[in-house]
N, C-alpha and C positions, 0 to 999 in steps of 0.2 A: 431518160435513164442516165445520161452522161453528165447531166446537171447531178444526179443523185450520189453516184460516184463518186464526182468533185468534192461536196458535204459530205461523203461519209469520209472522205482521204482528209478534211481538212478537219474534223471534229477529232482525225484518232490524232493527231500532231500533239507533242509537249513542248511546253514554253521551257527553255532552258537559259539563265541569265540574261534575257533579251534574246534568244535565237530558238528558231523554232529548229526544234530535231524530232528525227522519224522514231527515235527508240534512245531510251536511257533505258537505263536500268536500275532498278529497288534493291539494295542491299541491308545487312547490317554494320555497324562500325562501331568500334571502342578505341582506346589510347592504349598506347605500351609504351615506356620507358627505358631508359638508357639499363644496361649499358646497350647499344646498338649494332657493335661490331664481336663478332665477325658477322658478317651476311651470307646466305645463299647467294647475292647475283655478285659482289666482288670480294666478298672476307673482309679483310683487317681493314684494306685502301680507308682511308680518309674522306677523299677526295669523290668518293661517290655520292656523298650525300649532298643535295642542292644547294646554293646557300644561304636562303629561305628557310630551312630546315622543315619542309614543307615534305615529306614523303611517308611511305606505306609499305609494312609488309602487309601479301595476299594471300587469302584460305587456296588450299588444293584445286579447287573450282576452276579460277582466276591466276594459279599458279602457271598451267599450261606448261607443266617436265621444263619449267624455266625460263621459256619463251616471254613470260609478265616484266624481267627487267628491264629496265626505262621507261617501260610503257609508263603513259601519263593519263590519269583523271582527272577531270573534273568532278567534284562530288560539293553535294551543298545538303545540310541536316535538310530532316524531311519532320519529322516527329521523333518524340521519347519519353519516360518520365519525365514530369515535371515542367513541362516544357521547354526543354535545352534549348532550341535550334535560337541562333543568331539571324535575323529575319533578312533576308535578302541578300544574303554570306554565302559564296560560292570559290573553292578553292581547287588550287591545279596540283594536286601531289605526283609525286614521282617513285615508285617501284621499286626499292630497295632488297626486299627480303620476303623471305617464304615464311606463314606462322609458323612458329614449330613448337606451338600445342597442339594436344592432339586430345579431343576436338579442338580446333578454332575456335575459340568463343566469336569472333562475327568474321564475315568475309573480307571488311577492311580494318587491319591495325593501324592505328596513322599515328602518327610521332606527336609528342605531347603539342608540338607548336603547330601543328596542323586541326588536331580537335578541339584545342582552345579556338583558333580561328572560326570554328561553324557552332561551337555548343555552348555555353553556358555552365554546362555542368562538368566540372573536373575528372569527370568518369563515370562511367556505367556505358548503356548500350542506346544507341541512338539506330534508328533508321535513316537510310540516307538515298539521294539518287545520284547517279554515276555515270557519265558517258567517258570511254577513251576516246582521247585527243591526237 
């Protein structure tokens, strides 16, 4: 029974960049463009955005009344039209801003230099996986 256990705990495990994690999570993502400021987590600052320009606004979900700013992802495409994803392309965005359409068109917005990094495609809706870091 304890041998059985072990295989079932090691079969539910995800490969994530070379590390194995107990839970990612499946979202969706598209691009949003400048202008970028003001934000929900700092307004006008400058200075908040990484300098990578590597970050994210998050749908209401993921927003948590605020608590999402800084928080870090890692996300890497999963699937989409056409096949977008960048194969093997896994990147660490940073938490800027809350969507503020309403609805969200996906749970992650990521800044043009971020979904160029995982997709292919200049735009549309990618699926993606996601662990915070």
């Amino acid at each position: 029974m304890r041998l059985f256990a072990i295989m079932l705990a090691l079969l539910s495990l995800q490969w994530f960049e070379g590390r194995v994690l107990v839970s990612a999570d499946v979202a969706t993502a598209t691009s949003y463009g400048p202008p970028y400021t003001p934000t929900k987590c700092n307004g006008n600052r400058e200075d908040q955005f990484p300098p990578n320009n590597m970050f994210a606004a998050v749908c209401d979900g993921l927003w948590n009344n605020g608590a999402a700013c800084g928080r870090k992802y890692m996300v890497r495409c999963l699937s989409g039209s056409n096949r977008p994803c960048k194969e093997g392309v896994s990147i660490v965005v940073e938490v800027v801003d809350k969507c503020s359409q309403n609805p969200c068109p996906a749970n992650l917005l990521l800044s043009g230099d971020a979904f160029d990094a995982i997709s292919q495609s200049t735009s549309g809706k990618i699926n993606v996986e996601y662990i915070q870091i």
